[in-house]
C-alpha positions as CSV (number, residue, x, y, z in Angstrom):
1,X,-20.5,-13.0,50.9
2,X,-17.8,-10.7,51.7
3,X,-15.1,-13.1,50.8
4,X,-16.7,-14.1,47.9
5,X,-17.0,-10.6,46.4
6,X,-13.7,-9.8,47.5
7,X,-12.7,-13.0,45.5
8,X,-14.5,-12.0,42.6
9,X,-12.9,-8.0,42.2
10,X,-9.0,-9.4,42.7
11,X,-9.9,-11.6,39.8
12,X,-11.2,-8.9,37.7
13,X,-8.3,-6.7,38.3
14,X,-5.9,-9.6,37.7
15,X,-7.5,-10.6,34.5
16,X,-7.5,-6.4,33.4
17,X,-4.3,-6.0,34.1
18,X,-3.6,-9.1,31.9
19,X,-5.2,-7.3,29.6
20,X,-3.5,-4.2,29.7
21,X,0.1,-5.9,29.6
22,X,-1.1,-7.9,27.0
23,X,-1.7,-4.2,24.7
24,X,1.2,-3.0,25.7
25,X,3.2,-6.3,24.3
26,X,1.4,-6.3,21.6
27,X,1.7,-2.9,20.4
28,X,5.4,-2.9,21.0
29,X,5.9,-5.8,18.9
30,X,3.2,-4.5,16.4
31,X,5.9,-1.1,16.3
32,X,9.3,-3.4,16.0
33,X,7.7,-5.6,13.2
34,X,6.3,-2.6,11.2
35,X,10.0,-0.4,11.8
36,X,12.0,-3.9,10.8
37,X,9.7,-3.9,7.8
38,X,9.9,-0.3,6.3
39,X,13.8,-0.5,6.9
40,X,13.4,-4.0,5.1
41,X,12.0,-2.7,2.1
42,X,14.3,0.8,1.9
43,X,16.9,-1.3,2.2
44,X,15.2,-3.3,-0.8
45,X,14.6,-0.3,-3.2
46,X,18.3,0.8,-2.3
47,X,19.7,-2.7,-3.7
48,X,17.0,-2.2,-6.7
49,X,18.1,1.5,-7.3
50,X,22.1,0.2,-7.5
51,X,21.6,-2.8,-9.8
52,X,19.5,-0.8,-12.0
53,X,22.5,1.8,-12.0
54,X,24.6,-1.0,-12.8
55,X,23.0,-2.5,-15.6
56,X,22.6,1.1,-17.3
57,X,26.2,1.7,-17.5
């Protein structure tokens, strides 16, 4: 029974710390995509600001 329950708790902490890489992954790419999107849409209300500037002279 020993080997069994010694099975049983390497698989638990295998499949945690699956777990935890898996968060960490997923809240860095979570914080790239939502950084690439804000500088997406400055860089969008910048180009809007200028042609609006443009058409006004």
């Amino acid at each position: 029974m020993g080997i069994v329950t010694k099975a049983g708790d390497w698989s638990f902490k295998a499949f945690t710390a699956g777990l935890g890489l898996a968060t960490i992954y997923l809240t860095t790419t979570f914080s790239v995509n939502v950084y690439r999107g804000l500088s997406w849409h400055n860089a969008q209300s910048k180009l809007e600001m200028e042609q609006s500037e443009e058409q006004s002279d």
